[in-house]
Every structure is written in C-alpha cells, then in structure tokens.
C-alpha positions in Angstrom: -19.7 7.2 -16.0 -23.1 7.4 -18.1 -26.4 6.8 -16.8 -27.1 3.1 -17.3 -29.5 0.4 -16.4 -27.7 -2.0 -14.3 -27.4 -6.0 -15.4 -28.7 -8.0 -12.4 -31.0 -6.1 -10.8 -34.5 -7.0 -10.9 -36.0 -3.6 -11.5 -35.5 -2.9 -14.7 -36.3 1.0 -14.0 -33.3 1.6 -11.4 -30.4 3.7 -12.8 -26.8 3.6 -12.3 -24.9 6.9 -12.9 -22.0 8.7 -11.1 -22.0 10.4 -7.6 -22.1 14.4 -8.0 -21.3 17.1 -5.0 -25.4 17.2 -4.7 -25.7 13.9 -4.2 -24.3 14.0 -0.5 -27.5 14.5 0.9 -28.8 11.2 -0.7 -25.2 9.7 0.2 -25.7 10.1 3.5 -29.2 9.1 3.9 -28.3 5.6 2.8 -25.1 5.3 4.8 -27.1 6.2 8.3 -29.9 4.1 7.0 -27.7 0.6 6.4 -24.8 1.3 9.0 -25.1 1.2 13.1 -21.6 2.5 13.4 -18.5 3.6 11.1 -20.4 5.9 9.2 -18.7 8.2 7.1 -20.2 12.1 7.9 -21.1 14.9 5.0 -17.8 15.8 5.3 -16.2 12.7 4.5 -18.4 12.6 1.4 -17.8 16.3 0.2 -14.2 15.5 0.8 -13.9 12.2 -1.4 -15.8 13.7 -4.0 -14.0 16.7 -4.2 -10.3 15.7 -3.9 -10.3 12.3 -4.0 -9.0 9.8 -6.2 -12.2 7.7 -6.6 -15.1 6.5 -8.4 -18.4 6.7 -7.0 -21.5 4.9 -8.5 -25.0 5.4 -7.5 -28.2 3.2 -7.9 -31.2 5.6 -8.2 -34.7 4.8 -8.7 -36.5 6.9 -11.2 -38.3 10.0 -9.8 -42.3 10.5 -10.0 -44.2 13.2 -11.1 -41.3 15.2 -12.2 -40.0 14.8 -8.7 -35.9 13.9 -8.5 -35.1 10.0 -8.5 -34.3 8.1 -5.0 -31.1 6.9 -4.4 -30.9 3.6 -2.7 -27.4 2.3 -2.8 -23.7 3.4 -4.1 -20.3 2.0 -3.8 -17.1 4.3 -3.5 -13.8 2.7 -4.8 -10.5 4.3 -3.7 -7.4 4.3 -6.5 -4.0 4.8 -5.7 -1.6 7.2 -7.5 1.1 4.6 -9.4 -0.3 1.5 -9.1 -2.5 -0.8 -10.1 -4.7 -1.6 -6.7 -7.7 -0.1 -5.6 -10.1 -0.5 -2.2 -13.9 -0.5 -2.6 -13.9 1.8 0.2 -17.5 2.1 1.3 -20.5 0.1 -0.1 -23.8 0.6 0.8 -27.8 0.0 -0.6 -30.9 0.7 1.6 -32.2 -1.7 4.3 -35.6 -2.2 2.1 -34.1 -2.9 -0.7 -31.2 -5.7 0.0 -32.2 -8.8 -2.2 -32.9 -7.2 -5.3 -29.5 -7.6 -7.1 -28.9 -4.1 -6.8 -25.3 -4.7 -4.8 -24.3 -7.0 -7.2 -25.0 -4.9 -10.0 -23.4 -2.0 -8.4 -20.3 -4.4 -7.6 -20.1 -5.1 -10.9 -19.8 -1.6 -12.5 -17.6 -0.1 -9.5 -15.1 -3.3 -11.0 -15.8 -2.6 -14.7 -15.0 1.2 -13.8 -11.6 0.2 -12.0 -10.7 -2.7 -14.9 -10.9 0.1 -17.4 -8.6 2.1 -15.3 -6.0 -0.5 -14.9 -6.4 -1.9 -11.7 -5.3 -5.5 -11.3 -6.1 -6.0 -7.4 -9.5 -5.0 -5.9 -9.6 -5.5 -2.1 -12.0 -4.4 0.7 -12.5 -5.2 4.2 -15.6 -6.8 5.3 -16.9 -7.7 9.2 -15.4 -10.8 10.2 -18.8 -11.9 11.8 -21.0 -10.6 8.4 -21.4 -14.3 7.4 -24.5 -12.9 4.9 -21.5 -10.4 3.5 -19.1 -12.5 3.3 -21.0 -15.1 0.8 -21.6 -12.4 -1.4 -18.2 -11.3 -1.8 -16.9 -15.1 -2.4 -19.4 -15.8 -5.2 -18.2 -12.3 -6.5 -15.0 -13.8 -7.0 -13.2 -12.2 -3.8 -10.9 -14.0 -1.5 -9.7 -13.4 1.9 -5.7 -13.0 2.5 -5.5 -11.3 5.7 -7.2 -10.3 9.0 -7.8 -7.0 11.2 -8.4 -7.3 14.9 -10.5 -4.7 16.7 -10.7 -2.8 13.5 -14.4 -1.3 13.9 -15.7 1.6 16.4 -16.8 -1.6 18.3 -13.6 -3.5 18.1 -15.1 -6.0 15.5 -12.6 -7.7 13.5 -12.2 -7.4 9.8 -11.4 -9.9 7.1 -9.7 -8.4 4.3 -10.5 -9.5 0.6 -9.2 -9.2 -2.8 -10.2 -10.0 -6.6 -7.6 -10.4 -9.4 -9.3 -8.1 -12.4 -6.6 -9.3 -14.5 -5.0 -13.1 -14.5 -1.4 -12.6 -13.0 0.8 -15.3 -11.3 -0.9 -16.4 -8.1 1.3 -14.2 -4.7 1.8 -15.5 -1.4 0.6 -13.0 1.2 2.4 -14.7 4.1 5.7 -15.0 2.8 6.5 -11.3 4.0 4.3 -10.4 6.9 3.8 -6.5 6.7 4.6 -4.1 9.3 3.4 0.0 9.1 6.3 2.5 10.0 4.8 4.5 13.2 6.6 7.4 12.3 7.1 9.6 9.9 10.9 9.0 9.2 10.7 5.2 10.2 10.1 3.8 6.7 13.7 2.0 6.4 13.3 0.0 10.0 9.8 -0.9 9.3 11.0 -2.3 6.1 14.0 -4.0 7.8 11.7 -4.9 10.6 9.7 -7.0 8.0 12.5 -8.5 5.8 14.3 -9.7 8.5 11.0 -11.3 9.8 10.2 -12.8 6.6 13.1 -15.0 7.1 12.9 -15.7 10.8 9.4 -15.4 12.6 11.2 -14.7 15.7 12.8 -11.5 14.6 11.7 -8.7 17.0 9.3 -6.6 15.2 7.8 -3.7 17.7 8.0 -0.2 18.2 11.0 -0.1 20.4 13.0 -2.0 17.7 12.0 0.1 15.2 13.2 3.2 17.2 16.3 1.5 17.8 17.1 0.4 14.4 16.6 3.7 13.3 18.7 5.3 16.1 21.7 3.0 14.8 21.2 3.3 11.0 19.8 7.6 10.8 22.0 9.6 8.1 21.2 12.2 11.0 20.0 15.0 8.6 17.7 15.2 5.8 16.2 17.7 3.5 13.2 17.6 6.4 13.3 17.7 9.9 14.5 14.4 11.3 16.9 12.4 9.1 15.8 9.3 7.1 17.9 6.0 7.5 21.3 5.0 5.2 21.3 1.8 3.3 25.0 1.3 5.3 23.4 1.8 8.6 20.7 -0.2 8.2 22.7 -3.0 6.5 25.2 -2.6 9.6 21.6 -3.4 11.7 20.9 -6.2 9.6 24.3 -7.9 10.1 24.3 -7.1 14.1 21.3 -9.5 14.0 22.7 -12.4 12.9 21.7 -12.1 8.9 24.1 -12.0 5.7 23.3 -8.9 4.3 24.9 -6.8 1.0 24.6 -3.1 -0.4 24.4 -2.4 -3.5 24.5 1.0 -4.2 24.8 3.7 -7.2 25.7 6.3 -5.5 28.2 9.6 -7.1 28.6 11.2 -4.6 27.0 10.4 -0.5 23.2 9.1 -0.3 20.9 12.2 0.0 23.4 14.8 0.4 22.3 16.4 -2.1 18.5 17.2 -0.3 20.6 18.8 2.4 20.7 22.5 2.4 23.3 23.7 4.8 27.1 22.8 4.6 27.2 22.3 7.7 24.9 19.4 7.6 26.4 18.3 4.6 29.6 17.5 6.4 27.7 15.8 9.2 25.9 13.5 6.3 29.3 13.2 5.1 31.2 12.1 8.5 27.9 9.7 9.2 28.2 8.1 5.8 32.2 7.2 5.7 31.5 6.0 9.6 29.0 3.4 7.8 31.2 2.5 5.5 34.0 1.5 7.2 32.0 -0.2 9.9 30.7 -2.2 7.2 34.4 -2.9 6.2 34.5 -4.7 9.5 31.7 -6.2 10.1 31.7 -7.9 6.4 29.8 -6.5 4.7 30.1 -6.6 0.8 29.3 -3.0 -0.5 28.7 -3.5 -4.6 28.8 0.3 -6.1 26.8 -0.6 -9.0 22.8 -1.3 -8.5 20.6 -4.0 -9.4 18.8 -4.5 -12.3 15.2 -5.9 -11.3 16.4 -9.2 -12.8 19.2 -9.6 -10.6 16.3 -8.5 -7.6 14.0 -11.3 -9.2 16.3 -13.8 -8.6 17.8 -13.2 -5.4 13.9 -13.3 -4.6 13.9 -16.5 -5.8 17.0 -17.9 -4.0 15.2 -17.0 -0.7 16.3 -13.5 -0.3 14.8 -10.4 0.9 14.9 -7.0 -1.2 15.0 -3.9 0.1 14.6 -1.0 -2.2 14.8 2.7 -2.1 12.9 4.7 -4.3 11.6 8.0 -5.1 8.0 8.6 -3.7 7.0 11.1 -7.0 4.5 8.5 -8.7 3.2 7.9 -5.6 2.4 11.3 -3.9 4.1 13.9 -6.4 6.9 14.3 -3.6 10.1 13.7 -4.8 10.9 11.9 -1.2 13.4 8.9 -0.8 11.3 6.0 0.5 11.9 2.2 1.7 9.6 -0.2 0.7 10.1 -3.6 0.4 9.8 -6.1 -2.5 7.5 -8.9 -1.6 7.4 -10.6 -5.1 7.4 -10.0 -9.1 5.9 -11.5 -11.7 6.0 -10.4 -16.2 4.4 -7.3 -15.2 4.2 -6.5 -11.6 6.7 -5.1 -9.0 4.5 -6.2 -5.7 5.7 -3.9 -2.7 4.9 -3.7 1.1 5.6 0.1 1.6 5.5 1.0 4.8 4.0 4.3 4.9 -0.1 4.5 5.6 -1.3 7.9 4.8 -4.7 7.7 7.0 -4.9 11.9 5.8 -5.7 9.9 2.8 -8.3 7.5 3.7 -5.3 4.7 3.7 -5.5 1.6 6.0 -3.0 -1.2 5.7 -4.8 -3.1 2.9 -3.4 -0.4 0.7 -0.3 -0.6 1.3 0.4 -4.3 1.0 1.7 -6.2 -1.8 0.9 -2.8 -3.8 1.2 -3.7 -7.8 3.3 -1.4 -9.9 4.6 -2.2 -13.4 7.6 -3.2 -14.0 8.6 -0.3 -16.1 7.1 1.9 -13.2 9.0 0.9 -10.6 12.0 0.8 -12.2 11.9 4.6 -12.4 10.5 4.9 -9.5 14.5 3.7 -8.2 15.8 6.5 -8.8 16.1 9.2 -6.3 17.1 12.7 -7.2 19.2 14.7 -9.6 22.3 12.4 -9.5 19.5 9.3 -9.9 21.1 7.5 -7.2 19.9 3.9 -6.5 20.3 1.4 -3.0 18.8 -1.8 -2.4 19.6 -4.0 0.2 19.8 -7.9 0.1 19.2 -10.1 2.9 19.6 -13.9 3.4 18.6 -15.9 5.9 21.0 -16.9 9.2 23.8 -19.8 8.2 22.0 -22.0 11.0 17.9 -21.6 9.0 19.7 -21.9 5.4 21.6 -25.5 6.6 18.5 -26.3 8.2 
C-alpha cells in the first residue's frame, strides 16, 4: 500500500502507508500506550510482519525539521490461506489522539486493502463491556454473531463481529454451533460432535466424548503418528446415537491406505476398514460408493441434514493432510465450513475457523484427498422421534 492521506480524518497532514520491519518500535509504543493488558510484545510484531499473512496499515503524522514522522495508530488484518475471511487482528491509535477520525479512516483502508484481496467476511473481537467500541464498530457496518467468555488476560468476555465486504445470502450462525478438536488427530469427532448437535441440542459435546468417538471410529494408523478417524467408523458412531446416517464414499481402494508406509500397517488399515464395513452392514447403514456432487450436499442441507466432508488440507496450510470439517451452509458462490482445527501457532482463535468462506470451485477440489483423489462425506438426519415432531 502507497502512502496516502486518509478520508475522515480531520488532519489533513496525517499519512497512511504500510507497516515495515522498522516500524516495530513505533508499533509498540502505541500498543503499550492504548492497551492495559493483551499486548502483543516486539516479537509478536517482528513475527507478523515477517511471516505472516497480513496487512498492516499505519497512521503517521508528518515529521518536523527533517525529523521522522510519528506514528499514532495502525490496524493489523489477518488473511487466511484458501478462503475468503479475514480477522482485523489488532487495532490500535494513541490515547491523545482518539476522536479525530483517525480509526475510522484506518478501518476503512485495512477493509479496502482486504476487499481488493477477495475477502467476503471481516470479523474481529471486541470487549464485551467496550460500549464506546462497540458503537464504532456497528456504525462501521459490523455485527455481532457470537460470544467469548473469559477470553482476555483478565477473563473479560469478547463479542465477536463480522462485516459482509461483498453482498452474499444472509448465514445463520446458530444453526451449527461450533466445537474446536482438542487434539491434533480429533478433527472427525469434533466435526461429528457438532453435526450431531446441530440437530439435537442435547447431544453430548465434551472432551470425553470426543475421545471416545474417536477411540470407536480411529483407522488406527496414519501416515503420522496417531491415526485419523474412518468415514465407516464414525458413521458407525453416528448410528449408535440414535441418528440416520449414510456414507458416501469414492474410494479405489481403502481410505488413506495409501499415506501409510509400512505393510504391516497397511494390513492393519485394511482389517480396520472391512471391520467398519460390515458393522455398518448390520447396523444399517447405506454405504453409496460414488461421492456427492456439492448439489446433491446443497440439498440434503436443505432437507435438514448435516454434511460432513473430508478434504485435503493443501489450500489451506500446503499439507496435503486429510481433514474433517463440516459444512454449515452454501450459497452461488460460497462453501461456508466450521473446520475444526485452530492453529493458535498461527495467531488462530475460533473466529477463524467458523463458517470459513471458500468458493465453490475451491472447495470442490479441495475434496479430493490424495493420488487416487478419493472423496467421503457423511450425511446425517435428525432422530425419527425430532423429524415427526
């Protein structure tokens, strides 16, 4: 970004350019001089601006006798490798110079600067108790969807806030509540955990469940340390508690056998896999060996279903991982998914993880996993006794 003089502030002389590596020191002097508490530290700032994928704008005034300009506020937006959400991450302007339209302006370029990357969904999170913070974001155009609880070093509570840059059809945030795997390898029962509570509020949805869903559902090997979860076994999971559940699956040969190395793990992926499958047999569970088209996902979405989809993580992260996430709703251009996983090594909280939107054409890539492109998603309905009710 350019040096430019911002719309709405009232100095005509202040600047707004693009945060550099020797801007830290000015960085910081404005974050300890507006925040009590959650600060970010040098290194946090020599971090972001070195590997991160973000867009930092400064508001500087001009410099006097040949001396440097001051800065006196910036705002750091976060992007997000594959989709089209972003988090205004930190946001900050000098005590002495709040009420000159200097966060407004630097609001305004920090969402021109995401627009023109493609970002559809802004969101932040503010204190819940900033009243004075708050009103600013409304009449910015932001909306809160969701809550934190004891989210700040002080255990303050957060509000969390979006703004639509570009006009899509309106999303329900409460139609699929969204759950964070707590482990590494758990992303298939978290996902389960929130489909199946999507449809009945009473599902159990803690840590001990998620364990045990993915003790009973584990393909027991995987191509990294402890095995990922089998759309058989978790369907099997799904059916135990009560809900009508089918597997579709385009699968040529076994799910992920292929990412394991040694034979001998092979077979046991092997053994695991026909167990699933003929538990399923008995249980009743349909098993369609051809996958869905996101169409057919569309409208089982709209016949009160829940979708959940594996995919390859590649777009996202550049690992070419299989991944659960969970398909909250769709519109003409967006895929919007809860995915489980919160990289926090990556600045993440759960704002950016929920109702992520990826295009269409995106996403349908992104479901297919490996060399043999195999493809699983999961549908689930709700109990016999909610859907006569």
């Amino acid at each position: 970004m350019s040096v430019a003089p911002p719309k709405n502030a009232r100095d005509p002389a202040l600047m707004l350019r693009a945060a550099q590596l020797t801007d830290v020191d000015a960085l910081l002097a404005v974050e300890n001089a507006a925040f009590d508490g959650d600060r970010l530290s040098r290194r946090n700032f020599r971090h972001l601006l070195k590997r991160g994928r973000q867009a930092t704008i400064l508001a500087e005034e001009p410099g006097v006798a040949g001396e440097a300009g001051r800065v006196v506020g910036y705002a750091m937006v976060l992007f997000h490798r594959g989709t089209s959400l972003a988090r205004l991450y930190s946001f900050a302007v000098a005590p002495e110079k709040r009420g000159r339209g200097i966060a407004r302006a630097l609001l305004e370029a920090v969402e021109a600067e995401a627009a023109e990357r493609g970002v559809v969904h802004l969101r932040l999170e503010v204190r819940a108790d900033n009243a004075r913070a708050i009103r600013f974001y409304e009449a910015a155009g932001y909306a809160p969807f969701g809550a934190y609880t004891a989210y700040y070093d002080d255990a303050g509570d957060a509000i969390r806030m979006e703004k639509e840059l570009a006009p899509h059809r309106a999303i329900d945030p409460a139609r699929f509540p969204y759950i964070a795997q707590s482990l590494g390898f758990t992303c298939g029962p978290a996902c389960l955990m929130m489909a199946m509570r999507a449809l009945d509020e009473t599902v159990r949805a803690d840590r001990t469940e998620e364990l045990r869903l993915w003790r009973e559902s584990t393909t027991v090997f995987m191509t990294r340390g402890i095995g990922g979860t089998s759309p058989y076994g978790l369907a099997l999971s799904a059916r135990r508690r009560g809900f009508p559940v089918s597997v579709h699956v385009r699968d040529p040969d076994v799910m992920f056998v292929h990412s394991v190395r040694k034979p001998a793990k092979k077979a046991v992926v092997r053994l695991v896999q026909e167990d699933y499958i003929a538990q399923c047999a008995q249980a009743g569970v349909p098993i369609a060996e051809t996958g869905l088209s996101l169409g057919e996902i569309e409208q089982a979405l709209g016949e009160g279903a829940a979708a959940i989809v594996l995919i390859s993580t590649y777009a996202l992260d550049r690992e070419r991982t299989p991944h659960w996430v969970v398909v909250a709703d769709m519109d003409q251009r967006f895929v919007f998914v809860h995915d489980p996983f919160v990289d926090t090594d990556e600045w993440q909280t759960q704002i950016d993880r929920m109702l992520l939107p990826i295009p269409r054409a995106d996403f349908e890539r992104m479901t297919r996993y490996g060399r043999a492109k195999q493809r699983a998603v999961l549908l689930i309905r709700p109990k016999a006794s909610d859907r006569k009710a």
